[in-house]
BALOBA-1460 file (C-alpha; in Angstrom, 3 decimals):
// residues 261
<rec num="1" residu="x" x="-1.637" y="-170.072" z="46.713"/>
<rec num="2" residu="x" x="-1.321" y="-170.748" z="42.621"/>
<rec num="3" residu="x" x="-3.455" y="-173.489" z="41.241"/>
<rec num="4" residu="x" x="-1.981" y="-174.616" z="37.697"/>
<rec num="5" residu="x" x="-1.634" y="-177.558" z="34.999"/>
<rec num="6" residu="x" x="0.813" y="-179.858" z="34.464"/>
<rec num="7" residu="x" x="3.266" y="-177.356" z="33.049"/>
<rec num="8" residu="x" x="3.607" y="-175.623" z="36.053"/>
<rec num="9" residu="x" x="5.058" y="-178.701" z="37.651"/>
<rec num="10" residu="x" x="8.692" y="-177.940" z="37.378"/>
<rec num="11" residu="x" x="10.870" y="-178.161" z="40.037"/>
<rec num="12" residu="x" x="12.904" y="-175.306" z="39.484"/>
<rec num="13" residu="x" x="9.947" y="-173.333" z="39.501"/>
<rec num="14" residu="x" x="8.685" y="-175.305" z="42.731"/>
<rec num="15" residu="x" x="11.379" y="-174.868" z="44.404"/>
<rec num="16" residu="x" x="12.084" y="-170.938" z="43.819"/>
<rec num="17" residu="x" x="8.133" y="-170.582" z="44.838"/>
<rec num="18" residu="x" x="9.005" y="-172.465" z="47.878"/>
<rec num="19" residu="x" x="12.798" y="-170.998" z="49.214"/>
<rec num="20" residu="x" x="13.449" y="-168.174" z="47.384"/>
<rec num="21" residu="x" x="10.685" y="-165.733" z="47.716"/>
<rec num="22" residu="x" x="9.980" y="-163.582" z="51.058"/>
<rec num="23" residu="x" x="6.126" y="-164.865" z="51.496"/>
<rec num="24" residu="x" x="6.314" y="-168.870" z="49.885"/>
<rec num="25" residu="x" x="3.745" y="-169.907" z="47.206"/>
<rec num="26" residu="x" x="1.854" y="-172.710" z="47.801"/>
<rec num="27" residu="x" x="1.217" y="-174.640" z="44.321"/>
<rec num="28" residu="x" x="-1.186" y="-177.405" z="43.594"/>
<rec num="29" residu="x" x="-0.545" y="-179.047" z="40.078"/>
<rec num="30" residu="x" x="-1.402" y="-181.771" z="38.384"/>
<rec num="31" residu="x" x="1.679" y="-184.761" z="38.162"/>
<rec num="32" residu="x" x="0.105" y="-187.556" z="36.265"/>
<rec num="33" residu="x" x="1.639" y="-185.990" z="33.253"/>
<rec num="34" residu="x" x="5.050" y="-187.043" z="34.885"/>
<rec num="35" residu="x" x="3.953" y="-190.777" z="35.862"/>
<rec num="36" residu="x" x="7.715" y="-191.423" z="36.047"/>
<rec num="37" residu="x" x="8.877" y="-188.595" z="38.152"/>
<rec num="38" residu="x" x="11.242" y="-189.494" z="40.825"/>
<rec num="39" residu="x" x="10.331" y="-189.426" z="44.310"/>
<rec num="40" residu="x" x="12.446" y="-190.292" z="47.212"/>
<rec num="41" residu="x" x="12.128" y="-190.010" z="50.928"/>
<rec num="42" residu="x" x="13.268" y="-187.166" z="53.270"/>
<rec num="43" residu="x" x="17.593" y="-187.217" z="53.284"/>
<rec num="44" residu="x" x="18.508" y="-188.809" z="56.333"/>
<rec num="45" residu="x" x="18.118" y="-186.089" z="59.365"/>
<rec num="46" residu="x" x="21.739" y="-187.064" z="61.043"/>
<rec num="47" residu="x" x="25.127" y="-187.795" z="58.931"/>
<rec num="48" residu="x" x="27.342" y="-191.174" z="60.235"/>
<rec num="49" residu="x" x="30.226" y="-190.705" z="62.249"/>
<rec num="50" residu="x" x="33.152" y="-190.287" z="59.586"/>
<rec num="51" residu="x" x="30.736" y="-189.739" z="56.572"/>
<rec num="52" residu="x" x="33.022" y="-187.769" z="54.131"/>
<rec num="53" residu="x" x="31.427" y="-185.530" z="51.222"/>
<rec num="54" residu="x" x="28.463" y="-183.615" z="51.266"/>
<rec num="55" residu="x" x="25.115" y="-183.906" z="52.927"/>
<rec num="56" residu="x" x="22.445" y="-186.324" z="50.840"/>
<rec num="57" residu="x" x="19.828" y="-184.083" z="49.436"/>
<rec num="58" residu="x" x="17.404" y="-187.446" z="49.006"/>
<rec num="59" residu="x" x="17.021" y="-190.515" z="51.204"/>
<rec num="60" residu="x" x="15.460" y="-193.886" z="49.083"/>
<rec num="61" residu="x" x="13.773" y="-194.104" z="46.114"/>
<rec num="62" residu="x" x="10.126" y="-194.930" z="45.853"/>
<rec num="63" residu="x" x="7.711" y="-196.500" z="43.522"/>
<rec num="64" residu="x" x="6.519" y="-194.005" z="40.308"/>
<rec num="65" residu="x" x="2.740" y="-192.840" z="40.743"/>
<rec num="66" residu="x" x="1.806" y="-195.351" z="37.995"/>
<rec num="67" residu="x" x="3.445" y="-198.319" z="39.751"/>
<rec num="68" residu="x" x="1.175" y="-197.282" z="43.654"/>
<rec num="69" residu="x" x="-2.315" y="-196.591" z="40.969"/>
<rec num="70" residu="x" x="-1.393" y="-200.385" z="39.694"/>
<rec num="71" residu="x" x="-0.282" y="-201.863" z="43.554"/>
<rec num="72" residu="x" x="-3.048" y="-203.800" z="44.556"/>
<rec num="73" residu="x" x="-2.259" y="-203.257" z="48.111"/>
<rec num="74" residu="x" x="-3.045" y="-199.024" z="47.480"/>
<rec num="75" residu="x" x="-5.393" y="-198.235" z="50.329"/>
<rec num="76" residu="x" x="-7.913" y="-195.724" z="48.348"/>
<rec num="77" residu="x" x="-9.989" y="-193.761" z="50.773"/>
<rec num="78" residu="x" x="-13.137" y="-192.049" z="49.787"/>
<rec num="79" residu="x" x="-13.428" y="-187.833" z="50.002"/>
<rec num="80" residu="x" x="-16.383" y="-185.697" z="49.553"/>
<rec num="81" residu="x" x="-15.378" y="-182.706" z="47.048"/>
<rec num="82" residu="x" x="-18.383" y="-180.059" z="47.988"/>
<rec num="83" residu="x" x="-18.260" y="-178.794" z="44.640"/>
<rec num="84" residu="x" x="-16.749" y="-180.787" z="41.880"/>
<rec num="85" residu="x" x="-16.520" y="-178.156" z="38.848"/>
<rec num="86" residu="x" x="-19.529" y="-176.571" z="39.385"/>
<rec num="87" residu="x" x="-21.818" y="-179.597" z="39.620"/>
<rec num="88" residu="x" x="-22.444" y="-180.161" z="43.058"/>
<rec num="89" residu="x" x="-20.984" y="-182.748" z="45.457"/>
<rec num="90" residu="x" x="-19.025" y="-185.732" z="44.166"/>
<rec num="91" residu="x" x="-17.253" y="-188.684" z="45.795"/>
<rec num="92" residu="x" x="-14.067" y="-189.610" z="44.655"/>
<rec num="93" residu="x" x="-11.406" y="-192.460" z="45.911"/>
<rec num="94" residu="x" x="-8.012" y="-190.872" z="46.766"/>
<rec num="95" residu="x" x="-4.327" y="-192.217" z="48.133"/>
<rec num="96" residu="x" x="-1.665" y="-189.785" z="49.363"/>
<rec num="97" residu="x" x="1.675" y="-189.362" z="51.030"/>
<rec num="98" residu="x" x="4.391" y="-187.390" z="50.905"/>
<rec num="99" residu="x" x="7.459" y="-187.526" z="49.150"/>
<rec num="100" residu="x" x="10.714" y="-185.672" z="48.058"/>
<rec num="101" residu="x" x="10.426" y="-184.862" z="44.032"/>
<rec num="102" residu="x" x="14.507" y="-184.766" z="43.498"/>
<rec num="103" residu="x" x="16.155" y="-184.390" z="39.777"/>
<rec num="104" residu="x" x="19.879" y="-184.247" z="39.086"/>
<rec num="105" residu="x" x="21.057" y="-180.738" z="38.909"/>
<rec num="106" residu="x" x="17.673" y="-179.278" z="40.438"/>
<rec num="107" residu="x" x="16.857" y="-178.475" z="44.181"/>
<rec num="108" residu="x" x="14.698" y="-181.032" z="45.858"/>
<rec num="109" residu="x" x="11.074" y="-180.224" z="46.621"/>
<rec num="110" residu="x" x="9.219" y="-181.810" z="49.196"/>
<rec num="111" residu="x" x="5.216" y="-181.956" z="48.343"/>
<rec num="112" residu="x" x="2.390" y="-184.149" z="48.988"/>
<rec num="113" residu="x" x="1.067" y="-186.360" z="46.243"/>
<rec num="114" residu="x" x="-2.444" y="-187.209" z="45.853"/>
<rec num="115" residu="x" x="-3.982" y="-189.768" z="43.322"/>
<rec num="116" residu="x" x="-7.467" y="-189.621" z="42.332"/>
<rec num="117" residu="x" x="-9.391" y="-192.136" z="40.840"/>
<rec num="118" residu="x" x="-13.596" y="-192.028" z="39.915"/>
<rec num="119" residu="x" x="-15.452" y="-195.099" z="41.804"/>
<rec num="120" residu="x" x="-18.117" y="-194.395" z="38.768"/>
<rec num="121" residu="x" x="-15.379" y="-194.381" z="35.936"/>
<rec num="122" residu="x" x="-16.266" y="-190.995" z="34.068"/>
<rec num="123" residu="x" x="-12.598" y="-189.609" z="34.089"/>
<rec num="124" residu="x" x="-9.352" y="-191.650" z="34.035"/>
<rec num="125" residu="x" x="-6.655" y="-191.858" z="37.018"/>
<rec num="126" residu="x" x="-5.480" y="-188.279" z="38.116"/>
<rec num="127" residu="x" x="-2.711" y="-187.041" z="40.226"/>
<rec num="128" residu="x" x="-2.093" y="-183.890" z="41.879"/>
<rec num="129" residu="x" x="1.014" y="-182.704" z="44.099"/>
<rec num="130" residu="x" x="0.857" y="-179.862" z="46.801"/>
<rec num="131" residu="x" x="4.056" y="-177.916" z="47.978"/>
<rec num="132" residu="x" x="1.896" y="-177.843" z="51.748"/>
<rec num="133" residu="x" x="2.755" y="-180.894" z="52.908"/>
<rec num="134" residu="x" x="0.096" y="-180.655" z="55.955"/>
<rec num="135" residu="x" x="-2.846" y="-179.624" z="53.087"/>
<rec num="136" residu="x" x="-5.339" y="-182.733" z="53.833"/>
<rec num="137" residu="x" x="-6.142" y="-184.131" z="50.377"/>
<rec num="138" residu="x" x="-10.118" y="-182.837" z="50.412"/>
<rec num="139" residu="x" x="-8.562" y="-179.587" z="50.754"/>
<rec num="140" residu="x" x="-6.093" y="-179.838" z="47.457"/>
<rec num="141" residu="x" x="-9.093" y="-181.168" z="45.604"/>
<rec num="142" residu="x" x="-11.235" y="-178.120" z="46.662"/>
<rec num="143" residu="x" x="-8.137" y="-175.996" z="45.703"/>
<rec num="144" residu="x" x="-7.677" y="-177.861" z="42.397"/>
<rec num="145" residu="x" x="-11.604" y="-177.406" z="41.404"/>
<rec num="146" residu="x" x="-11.539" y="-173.659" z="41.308"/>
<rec num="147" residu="x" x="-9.006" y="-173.690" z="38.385"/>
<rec num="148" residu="x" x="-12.016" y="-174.317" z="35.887"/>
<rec num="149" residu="x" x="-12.875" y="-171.152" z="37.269"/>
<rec num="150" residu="x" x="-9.484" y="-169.361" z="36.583"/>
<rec num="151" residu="x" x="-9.832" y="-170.598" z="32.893"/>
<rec num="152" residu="x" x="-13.227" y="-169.134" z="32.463"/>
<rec num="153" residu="x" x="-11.679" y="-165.816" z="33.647"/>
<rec num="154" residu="x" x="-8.730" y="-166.554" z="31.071"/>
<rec num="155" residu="x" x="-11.312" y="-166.983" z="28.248"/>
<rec num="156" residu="x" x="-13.367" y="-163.860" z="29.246"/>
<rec num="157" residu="x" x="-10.427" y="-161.448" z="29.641"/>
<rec num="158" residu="x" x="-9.348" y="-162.666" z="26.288"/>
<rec num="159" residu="x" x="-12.940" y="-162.351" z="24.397"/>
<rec num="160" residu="x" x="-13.675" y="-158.750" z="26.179"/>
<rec num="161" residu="x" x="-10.630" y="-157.011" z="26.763"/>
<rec num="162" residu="x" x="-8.367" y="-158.506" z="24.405"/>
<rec num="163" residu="x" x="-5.136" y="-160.516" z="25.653"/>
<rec num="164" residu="x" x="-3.155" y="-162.676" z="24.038"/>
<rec num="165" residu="x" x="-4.494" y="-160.287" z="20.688"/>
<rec num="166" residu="x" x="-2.441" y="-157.100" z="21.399"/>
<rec num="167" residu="x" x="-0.318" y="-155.714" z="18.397"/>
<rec num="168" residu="x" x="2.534" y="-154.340" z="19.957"/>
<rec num="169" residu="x" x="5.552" y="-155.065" z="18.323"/>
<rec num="170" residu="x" x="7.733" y="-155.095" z="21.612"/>
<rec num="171" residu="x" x="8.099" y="-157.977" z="23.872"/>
<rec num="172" residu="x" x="8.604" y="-155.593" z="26.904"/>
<rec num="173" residu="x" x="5.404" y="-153.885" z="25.969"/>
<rec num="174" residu="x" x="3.297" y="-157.139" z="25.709"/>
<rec num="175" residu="x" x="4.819" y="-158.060" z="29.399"/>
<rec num="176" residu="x" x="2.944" y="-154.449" z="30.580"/>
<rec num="177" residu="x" x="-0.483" y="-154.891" z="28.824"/>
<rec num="178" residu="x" x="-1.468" y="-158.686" z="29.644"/>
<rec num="179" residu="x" x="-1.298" y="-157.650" z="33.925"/>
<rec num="180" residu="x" x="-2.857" y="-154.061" z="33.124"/>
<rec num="181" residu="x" x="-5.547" y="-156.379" z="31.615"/>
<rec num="182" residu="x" x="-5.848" y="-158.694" z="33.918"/>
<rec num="183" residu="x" x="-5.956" y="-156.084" z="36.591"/>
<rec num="184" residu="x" x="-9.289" y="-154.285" z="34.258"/>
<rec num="185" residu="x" x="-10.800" y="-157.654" z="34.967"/>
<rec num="186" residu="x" x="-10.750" y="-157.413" z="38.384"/>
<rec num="187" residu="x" x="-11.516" y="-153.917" z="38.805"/>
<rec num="188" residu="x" x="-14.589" y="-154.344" z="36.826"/>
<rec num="189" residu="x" x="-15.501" y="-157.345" z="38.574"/>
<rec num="190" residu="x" x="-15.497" y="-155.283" z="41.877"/>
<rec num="191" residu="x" x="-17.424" y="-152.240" z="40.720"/>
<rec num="192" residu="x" x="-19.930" y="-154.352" z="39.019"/>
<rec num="193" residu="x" x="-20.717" y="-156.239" z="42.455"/>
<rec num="194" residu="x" x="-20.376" y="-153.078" z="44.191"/>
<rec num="195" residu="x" x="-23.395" y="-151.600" z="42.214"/>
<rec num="196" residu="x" x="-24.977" y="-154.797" z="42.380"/>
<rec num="197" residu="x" x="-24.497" y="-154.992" z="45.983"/>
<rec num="198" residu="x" x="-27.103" y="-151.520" z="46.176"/>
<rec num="199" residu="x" x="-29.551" y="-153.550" z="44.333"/>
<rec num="200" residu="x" x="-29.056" y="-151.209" z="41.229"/>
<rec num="201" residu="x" x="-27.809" y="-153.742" z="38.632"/>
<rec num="202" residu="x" x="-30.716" y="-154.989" z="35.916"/>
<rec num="203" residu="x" x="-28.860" y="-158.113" z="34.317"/>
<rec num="204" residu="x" x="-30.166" y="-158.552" z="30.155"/>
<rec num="205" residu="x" x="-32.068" y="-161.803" z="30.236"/>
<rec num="206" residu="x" x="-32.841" y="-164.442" z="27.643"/>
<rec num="207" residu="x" x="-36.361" y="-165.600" z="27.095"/>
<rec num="208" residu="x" x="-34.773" y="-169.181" z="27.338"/>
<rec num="209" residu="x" x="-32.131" y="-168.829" z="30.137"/>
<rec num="210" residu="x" x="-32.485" y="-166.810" z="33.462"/>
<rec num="211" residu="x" x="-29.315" y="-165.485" z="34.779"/>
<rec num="212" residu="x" x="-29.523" y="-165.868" z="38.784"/>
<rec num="213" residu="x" x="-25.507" y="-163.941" z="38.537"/>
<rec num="214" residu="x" x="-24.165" y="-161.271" z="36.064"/>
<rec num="215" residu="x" x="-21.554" y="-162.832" z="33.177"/>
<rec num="216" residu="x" x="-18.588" y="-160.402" z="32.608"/>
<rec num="217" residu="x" x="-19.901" y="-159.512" z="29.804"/>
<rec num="218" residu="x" x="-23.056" y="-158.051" z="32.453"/>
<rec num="219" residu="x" x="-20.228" y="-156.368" z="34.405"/>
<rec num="220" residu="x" x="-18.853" y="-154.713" z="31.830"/>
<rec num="221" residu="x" x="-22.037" y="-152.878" z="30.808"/>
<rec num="222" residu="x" x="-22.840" y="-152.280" z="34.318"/>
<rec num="223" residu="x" x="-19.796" y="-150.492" z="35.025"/>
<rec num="224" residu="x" x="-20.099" y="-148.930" z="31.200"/>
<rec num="225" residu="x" x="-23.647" y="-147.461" z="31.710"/>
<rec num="226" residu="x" x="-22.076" y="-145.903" z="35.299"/>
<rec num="227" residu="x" x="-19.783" y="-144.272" z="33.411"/>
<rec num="228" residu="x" x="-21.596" y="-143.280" z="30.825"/>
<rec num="229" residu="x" x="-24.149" y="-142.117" z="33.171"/>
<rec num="230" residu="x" x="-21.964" y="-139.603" z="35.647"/>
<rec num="231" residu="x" x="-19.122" y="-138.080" z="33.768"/>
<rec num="232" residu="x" x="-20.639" y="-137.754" z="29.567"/>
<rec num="233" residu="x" x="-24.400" y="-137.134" z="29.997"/>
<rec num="234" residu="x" x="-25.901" y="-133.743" z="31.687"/>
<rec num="235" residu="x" x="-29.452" y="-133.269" z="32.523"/>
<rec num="236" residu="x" x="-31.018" y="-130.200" z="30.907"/>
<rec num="237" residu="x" x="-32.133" y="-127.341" z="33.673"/>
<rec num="238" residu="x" x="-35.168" y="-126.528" z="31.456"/>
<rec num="239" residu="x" x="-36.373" y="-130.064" z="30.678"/>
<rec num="240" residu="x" x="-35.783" y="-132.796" z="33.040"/>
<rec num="241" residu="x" x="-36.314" y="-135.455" z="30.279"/>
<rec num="242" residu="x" x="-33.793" y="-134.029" z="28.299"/>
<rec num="243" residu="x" x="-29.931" y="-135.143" z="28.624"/>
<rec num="244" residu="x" x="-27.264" y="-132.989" z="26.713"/>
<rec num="245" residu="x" x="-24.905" y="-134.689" z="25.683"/>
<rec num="246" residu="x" x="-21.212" y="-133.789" z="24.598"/>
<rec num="247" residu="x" x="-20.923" y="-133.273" z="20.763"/>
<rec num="248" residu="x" x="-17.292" y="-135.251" z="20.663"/>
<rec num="249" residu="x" x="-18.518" y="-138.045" z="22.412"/>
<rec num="250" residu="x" x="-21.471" y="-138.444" z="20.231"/>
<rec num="251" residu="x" x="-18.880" y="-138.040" z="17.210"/>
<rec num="252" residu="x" x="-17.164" y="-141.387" z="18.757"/>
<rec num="253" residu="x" x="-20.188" y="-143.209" z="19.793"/>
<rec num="254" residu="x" x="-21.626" y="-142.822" z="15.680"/>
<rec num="255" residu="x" x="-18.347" y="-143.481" z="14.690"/>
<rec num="256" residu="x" x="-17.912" y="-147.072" z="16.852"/>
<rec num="257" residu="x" x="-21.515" y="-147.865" z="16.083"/>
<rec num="258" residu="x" x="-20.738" y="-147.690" z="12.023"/>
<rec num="259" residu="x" x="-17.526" y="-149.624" z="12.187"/>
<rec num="260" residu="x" x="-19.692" y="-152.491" z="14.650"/>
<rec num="261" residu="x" x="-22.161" y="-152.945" z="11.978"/>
């Protein structure tokens, strides 16, 4: 399953997702940025007797996404998202079918549209497509939601451990260090609820905001002080309030700590 924007909605890239891979990827986009795109039913099943030439990759064209949004006659039916970006419940008006997205040159991809419009008028008319053409449309807008989530993991693995700022001056070496990166994140992620898990974790609080779960920026001190905690400082045998600690390490500590302030 990949959830993405509107510039993941390419049909090349739909389509290779879709044929070309051993396990397909299911992607759920947004399409409104393509009101115009060109849908057309399923190619005839069965060729004529006599037909000459190849077999039709398309069957008839239907109306743009704009032109159904403006059709009177759209039936909109109402779905229940169970958590709309983090803010609880909300009920939105949607209309769906499926279609055959089909451009010149380019491998057709079958897909279910879905248009979503706000009965209370806070966003403008939306429209998603979905490579799972059984995926009921509460179900695509439950998958689409959790992209605000993927961004916020995108902004933190950018502001903590640095992607999309690496100085390498190689392409190839770029290509390594943004998935190693990525990858950090999740480790982290898991050792940090691992430890949490034991009830060992003490999150830093504000006076003026209480944290009910750890930020990443929590999890990264969590799984810091571990660390820290196991493989650099030794207890002393004589003194069990005294920790020994390694003389190079507490070279590089002083020396971060002065180029920090």
């Amino acid at each position: 399953m990949a959830v993405a924007d509107s510039g993941y909605a390419c049909i090349r890239l739909l389509a290779s997702c879709r044929r070309f891979l051993p396990k397909p990827v299911t992607f759920v986009t947004r399409l409104l940025a393509k009101p115009d795109a060109a849908l057309y039913e399923p190619a005839p099943p069965l060729r004529k007797p006599g037909q000459m030439g190849r077999p039709r990759l398309k069957g008839k064209r239907l109306p743009t996404l704009a032109a159904v949004a403006d059709d009177p006659s759209t039936a909109w039916t109402p779905v229940v998202v169970a958590n709309w970006y983090g803010s609880g419940k909300r009920t939105v008006e949607v209309a769906t079918a499926t279609a055959l997205w089909y451009h010149t040159g380019l491998p057709p991809v079958p897909l279910r549209w879905v248009l979503i419009r706000d009965p209370q008028e806070k966003f403008t008319l939306q429209a998603l497509l979905c490579t799972d053409l059984a995926a009921e449309p509460a179900r695509i807008l439950g998958w689409f939601v959790l992209r605000w989530q993927m961004e916020a993991t995108f902004q933190e693995v950018r502001r903590h451990l640095g992607v999309e700022t690496q100085r390498q001056w190689s392409d190839l070496a770029i290509r390594r260090t943004t998935p190693a990166l990525l990858a950090l994140f999740s480790l982290v992620t898991l050792f940090a609820h691992e430890r949490m898990a034991r009830g060992t974790g003490a999150l830093r609080l504000a006076s003026w905001y209480h944290k009910l779960h750890p930020t990443f920026s929590d999890a990264l001190a969590l799984v810091r002080e571990e660390l820290w905690v196991h493989e650099t400082f030794r207890g002393s045998l004589q003194q069990a309030d005294t920790v020994k600690v390694p003389r190079a390490f507490v070279e590089r500590l002083t020396e971060t700590v002065c180029y920090a302030a």
